[in-house]
VEXGU-979837 format. One record per residue (C-alpha): residue number from 1; residue in three letters; y, z, x. Coordinates in nm, 2 decimals, padded with zeros to 4 digits, always signed. Last residue first. Layout:
<atoms>
@seq = NUM&type = ALA&c2 = Y&c3 = Z&c1 = X .
...
</atoms>
This chain:
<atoms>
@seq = 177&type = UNK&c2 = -00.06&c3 = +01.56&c1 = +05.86 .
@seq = 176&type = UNK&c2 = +00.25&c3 = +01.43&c1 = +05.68 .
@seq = 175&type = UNK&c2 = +00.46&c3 = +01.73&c1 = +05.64 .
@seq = 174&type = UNK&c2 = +00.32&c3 = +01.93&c1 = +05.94 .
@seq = 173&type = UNK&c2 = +00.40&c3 = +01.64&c1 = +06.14 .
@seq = 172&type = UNK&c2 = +00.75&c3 = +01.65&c1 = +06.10 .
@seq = 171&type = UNK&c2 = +00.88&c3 = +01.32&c1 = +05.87 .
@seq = 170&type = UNK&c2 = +01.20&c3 = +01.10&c1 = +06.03 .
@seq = 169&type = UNK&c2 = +01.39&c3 = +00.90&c1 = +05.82 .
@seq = 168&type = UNK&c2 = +01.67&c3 = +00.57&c1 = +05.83 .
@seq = 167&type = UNK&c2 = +01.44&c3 = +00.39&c1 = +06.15 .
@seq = 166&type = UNK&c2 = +01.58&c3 = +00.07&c1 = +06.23 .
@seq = 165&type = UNK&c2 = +01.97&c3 = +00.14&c1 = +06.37 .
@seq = 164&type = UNK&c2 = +02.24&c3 = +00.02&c1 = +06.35 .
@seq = 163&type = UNK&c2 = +02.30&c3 = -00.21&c1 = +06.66 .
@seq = 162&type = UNK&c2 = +02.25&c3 = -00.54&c1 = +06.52 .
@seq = 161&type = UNK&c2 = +02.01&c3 = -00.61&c1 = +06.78 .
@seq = 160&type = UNK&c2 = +01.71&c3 = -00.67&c1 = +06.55 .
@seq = 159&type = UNK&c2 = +01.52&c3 = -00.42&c1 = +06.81 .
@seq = 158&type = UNK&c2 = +01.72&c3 = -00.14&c1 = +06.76 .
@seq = 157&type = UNK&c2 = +01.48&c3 = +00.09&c1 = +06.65 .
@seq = 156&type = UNK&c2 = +01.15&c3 = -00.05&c1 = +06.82 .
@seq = 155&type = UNK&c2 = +01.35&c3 = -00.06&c1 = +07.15 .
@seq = 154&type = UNK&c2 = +01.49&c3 = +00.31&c1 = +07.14 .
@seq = 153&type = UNK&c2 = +01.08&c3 = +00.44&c1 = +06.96 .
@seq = 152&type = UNK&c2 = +00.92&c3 = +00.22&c1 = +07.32 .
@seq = 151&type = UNK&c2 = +00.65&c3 = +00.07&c1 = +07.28 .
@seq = 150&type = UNK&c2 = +00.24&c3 = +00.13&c1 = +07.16 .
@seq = 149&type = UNK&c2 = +00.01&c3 = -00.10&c1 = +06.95 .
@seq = 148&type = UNK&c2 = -00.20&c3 = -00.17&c1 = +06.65 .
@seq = 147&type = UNK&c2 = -00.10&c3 = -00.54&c1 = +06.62 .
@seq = 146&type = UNK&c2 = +00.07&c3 = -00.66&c1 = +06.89 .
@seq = 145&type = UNK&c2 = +00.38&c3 = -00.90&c1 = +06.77 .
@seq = 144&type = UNK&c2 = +00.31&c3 = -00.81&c1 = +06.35 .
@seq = 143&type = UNK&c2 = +00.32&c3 = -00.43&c1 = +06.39 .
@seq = 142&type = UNK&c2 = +00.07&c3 = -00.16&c1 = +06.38 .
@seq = 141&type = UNK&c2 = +00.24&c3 = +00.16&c1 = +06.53 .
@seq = 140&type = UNK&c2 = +00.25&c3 = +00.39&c1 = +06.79 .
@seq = 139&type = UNK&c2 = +00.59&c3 = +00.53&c1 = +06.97 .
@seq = 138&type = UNK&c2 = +00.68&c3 = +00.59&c1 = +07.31 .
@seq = 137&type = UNK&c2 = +00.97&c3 = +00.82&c1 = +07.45 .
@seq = 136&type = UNK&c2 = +01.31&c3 = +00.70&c1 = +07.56 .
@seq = 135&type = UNK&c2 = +01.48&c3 = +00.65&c1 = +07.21 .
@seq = 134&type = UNK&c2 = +01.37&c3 = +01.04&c1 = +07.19 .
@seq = 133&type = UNK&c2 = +01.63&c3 = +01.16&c1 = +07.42 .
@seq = 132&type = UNK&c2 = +01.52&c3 = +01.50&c1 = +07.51 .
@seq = 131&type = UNK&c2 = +01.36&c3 = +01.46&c1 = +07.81 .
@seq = 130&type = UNK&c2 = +01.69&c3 = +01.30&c1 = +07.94 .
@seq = 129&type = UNK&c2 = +01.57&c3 = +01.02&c1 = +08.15 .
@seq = 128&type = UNK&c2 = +01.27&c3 = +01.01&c1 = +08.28 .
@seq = 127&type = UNK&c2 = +00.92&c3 = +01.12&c1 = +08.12 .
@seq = 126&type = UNK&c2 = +00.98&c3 = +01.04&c1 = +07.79 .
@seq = 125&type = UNK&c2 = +00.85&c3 = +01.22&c1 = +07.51 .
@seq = 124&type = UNK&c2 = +00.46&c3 = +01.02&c1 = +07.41 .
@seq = 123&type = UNK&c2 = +00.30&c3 = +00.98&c1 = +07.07 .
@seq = 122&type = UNK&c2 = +00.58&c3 = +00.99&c1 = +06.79 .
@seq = 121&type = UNK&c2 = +00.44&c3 = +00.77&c1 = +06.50 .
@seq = 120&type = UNK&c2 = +00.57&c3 = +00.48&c1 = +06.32 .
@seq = 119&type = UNK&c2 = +00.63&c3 = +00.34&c1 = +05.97 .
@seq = 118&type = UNK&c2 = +00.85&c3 = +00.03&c1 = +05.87 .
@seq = 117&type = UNK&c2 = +01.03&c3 = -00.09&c1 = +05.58 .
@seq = 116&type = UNK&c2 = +00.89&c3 = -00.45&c1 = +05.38 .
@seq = 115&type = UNK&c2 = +01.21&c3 = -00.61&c1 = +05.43 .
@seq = 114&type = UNK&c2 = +01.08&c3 = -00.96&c1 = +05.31 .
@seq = 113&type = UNK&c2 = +00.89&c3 = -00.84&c1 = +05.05 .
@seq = 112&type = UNK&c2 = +01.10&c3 = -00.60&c1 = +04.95 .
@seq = 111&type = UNK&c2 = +01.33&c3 = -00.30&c1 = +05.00 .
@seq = 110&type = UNK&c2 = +01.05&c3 = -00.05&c1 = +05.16 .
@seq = 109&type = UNK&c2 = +01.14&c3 = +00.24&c1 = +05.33 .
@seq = 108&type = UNK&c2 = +01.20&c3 = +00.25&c1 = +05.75 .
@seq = 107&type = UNK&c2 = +00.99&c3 = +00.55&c1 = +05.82 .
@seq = 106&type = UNK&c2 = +00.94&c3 = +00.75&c1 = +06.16 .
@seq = 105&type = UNK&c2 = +00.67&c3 = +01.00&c1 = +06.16 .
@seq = 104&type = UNK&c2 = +00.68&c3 = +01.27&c1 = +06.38 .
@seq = 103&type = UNK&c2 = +00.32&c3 = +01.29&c1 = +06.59 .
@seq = 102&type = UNK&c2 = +00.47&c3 = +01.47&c1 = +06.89 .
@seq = 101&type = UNK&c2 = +00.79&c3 = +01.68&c1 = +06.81 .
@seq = 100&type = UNK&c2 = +01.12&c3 = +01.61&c1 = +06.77 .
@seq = 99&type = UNK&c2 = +01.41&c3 = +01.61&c1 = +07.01 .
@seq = 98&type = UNK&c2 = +01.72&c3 = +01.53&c1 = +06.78 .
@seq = 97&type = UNK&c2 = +01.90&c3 = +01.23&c1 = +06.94 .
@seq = 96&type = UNK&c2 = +01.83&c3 = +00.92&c1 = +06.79 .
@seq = 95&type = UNK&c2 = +01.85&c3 = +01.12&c1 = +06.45 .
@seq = 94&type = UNK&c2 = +01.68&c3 = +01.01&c1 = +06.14 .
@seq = 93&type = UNK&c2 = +01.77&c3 = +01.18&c1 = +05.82 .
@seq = 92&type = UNK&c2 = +01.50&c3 = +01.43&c1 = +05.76 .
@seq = 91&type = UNK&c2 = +01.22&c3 = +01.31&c1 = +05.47 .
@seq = 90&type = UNK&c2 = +01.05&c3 = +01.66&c1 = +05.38 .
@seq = 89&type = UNK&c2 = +01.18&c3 = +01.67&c1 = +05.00 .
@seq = 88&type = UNK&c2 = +00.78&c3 = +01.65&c1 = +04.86 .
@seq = 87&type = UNK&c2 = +00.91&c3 = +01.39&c1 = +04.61 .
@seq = 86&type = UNK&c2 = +01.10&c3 = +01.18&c1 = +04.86 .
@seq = 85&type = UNK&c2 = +00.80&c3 = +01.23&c1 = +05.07 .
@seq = 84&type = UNK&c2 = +00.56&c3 = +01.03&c1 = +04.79 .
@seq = 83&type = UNK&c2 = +00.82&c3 = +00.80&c1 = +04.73 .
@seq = 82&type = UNK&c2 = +00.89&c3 = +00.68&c1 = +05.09 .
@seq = 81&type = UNK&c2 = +00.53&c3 = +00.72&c1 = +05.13 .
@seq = 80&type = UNK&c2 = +00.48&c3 = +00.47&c1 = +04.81 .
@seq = 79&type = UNK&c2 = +00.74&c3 = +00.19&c1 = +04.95 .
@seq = 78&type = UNK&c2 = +00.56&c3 = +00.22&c1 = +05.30 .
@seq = 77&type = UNK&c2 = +00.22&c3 = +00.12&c1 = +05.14 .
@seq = 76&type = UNK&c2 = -00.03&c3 = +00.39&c1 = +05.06 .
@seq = 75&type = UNK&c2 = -00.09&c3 = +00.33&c1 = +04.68 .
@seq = 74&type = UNK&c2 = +00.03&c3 = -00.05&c1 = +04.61 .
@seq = 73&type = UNK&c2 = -00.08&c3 = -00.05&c1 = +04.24 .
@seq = 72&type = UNK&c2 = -00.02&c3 = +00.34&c1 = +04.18 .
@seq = 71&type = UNK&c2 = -00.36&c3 = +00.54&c1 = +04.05 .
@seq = 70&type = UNK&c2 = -00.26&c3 = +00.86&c1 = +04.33 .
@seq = 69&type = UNK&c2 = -00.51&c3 = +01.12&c1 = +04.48 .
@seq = 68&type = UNK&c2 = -00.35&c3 = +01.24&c1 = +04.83 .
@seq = 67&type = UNK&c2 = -00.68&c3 = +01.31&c1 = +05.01 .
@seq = 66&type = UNK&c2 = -00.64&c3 = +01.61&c1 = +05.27 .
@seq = 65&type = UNK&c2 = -00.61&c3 = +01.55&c1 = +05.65 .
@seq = 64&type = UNK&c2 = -00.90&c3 = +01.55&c1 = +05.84 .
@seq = 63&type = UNK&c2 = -00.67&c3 = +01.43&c1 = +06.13 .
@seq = 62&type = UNK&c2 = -00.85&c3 = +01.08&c1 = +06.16 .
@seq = 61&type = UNK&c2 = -00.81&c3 = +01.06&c1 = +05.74 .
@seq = 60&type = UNK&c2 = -00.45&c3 = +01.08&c1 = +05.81 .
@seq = 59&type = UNK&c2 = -00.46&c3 = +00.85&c1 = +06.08 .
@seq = 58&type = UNK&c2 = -00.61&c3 = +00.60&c1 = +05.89 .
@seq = 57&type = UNK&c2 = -00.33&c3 = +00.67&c1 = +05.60 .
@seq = 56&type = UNK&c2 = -00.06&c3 = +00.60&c1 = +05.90 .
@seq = 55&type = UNK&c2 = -00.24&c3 = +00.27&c1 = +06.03 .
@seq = 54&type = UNK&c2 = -00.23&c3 = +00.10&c1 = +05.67 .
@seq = 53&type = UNK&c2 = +00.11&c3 = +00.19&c1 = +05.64 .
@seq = 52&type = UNK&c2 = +00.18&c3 = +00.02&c1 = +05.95 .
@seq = 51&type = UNK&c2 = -00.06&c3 = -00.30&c1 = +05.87 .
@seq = 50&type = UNK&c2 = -00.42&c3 = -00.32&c1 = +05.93 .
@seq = 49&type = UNK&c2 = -00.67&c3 = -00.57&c1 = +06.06 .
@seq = 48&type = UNK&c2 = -00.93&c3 = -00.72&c1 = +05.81 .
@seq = 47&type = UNK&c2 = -01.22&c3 = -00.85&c1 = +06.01 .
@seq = 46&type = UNK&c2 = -01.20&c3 = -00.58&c1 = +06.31 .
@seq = 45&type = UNK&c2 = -01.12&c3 = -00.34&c1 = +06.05 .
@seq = 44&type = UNK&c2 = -01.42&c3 = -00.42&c1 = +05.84 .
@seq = 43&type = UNK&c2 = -01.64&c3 = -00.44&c1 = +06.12 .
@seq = 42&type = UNK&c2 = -01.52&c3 = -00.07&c1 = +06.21 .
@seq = 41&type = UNK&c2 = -01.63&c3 = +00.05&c1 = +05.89 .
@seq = 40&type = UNK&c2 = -01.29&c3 = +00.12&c1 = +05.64 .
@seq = 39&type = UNK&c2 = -01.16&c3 = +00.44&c1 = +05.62 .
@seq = 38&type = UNK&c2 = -01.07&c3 = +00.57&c1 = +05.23 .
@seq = 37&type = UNK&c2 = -00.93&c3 = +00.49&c1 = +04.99 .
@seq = 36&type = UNK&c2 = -00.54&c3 = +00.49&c1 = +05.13 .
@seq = 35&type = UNK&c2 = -00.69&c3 = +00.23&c1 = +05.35 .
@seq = 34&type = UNK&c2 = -00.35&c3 = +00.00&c1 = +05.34 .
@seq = 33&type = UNK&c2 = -00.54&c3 = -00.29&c1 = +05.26 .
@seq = 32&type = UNK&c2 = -00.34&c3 = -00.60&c1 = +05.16 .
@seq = 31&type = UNK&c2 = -00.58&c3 = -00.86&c1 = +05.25 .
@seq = 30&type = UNK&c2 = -00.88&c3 = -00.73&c1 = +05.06 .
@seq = 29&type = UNK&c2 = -01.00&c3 = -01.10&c1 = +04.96 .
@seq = 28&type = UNK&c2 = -00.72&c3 = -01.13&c1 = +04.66 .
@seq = 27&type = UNK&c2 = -00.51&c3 = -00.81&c1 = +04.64 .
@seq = 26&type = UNK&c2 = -00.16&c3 = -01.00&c1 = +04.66 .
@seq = 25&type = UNK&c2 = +00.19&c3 = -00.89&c1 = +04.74 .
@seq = 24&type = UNK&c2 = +00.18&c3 = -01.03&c1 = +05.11 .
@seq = 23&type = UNK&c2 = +00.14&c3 = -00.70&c1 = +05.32 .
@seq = 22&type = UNK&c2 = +00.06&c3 = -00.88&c1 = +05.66 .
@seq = 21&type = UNK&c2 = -00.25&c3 = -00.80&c1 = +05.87 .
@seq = 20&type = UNK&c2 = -00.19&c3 = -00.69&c1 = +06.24 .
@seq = 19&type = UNK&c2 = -00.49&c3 = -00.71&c1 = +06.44 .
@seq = 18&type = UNK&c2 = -00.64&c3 = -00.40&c1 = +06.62 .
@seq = 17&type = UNK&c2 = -00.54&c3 = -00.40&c1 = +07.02 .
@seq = 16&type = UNK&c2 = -00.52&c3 = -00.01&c1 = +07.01 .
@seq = 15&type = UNK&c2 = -00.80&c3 = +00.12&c1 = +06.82 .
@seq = 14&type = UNK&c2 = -00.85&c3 = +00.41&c1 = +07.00 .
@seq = 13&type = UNK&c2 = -00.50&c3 = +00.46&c1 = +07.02 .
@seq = 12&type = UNK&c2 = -00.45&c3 = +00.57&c1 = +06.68 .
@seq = 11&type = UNK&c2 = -00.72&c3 = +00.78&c1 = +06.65 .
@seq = 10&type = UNK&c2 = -00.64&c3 = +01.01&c1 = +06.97 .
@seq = 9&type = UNK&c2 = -00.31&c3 = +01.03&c1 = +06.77 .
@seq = 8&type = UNK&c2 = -00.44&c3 = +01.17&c1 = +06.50 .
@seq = 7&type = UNK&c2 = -00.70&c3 = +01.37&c1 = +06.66 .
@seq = 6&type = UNK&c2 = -00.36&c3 = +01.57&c1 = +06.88 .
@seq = 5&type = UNK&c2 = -00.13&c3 = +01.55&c1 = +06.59 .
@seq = 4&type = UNK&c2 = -00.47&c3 = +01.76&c1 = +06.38 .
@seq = 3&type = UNK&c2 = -00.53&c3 = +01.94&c1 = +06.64 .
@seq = 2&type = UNK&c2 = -00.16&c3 = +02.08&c1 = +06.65 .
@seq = 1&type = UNK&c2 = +00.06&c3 = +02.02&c1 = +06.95 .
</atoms>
């Protein structure tokens, strides 16, 4: 695992437990911040929360990653990633049984306000079960039941019980780190 996976990833859980801030369509009183500026203090967090896309450009800054530079309205929600990897042609169809590696994003894009997409990050490969099988390993994420938080990538993906599937793309660390 890269450093940059590895100090991404030791980001993300040390703020485990951070509340979950909707995306509502509105900039009044800095409630949809998805810290594509730039890192907030850690009061600000704590008052502010974060949403998925939020958590993914925090990461990004955690791995010294390089400043994307973009004037767009909603610049670092899940609707502008989808864009920006579209563009960059790294999004891989997501497979439920491709064994990827540590810090892989997973990305639901954006429909609207109401399906707002999803992003997540690879953190752990299972330790039972087929190794292989990523459904069995862990994810991290900031979503609306825990806030910044970790579960399982199989029960985050089916979890409206339709039997589909969440997740539509998968992004290798090297193309988002």
């Amino acid at each position: 695992m890269s450093k940059e996976v590895t100090k991404a990833l030791s980001y993300a859980q040390s703020i485990l437990g951070t509340h979950y801030t909707w995306w509502t369509g509105t900039s009044k009183d800095r409630e949809d911040i998805f810290y594509f500026d730039g890192p907030p203090t850690e009061t600000e967090l704590n008052k502010y929360g974060v949403n998925c896309a939020g958590l993914i450009c925090l990461m990004r800054y955690a791995a010294d990653s390089k400043k994307i530079h973009s004037t767009e309205k909603y610049r670092g929600g899940v609707g502008y990633w989808y864009q920006h990897f579209t563009l960059k042609n790294v999004l891989l169809p997501f497979d439920d049984e491709f064994d990827y590696p540590l810090g892989t994003l997973f990305l639901r894009k954006y429909r609207d306000v109401n399906d707002q997409g999803h992003v997540a990050v690879y953190l752990e490969k299972p330790t039972y079960r087929p190794a292989n099988k990523p459904l069995y390993g862990k994810i991290i994420h900031a979503y609306s039941d825990d806030g910044v938080g970790i579960s399982y990538l199989g029960r985050s993906h089916f979890w409206d019980g339709g039997g589909k599937g969440y997740y539509e793309y998968a992004i290798l660390p090297e193309n988002w780190l």
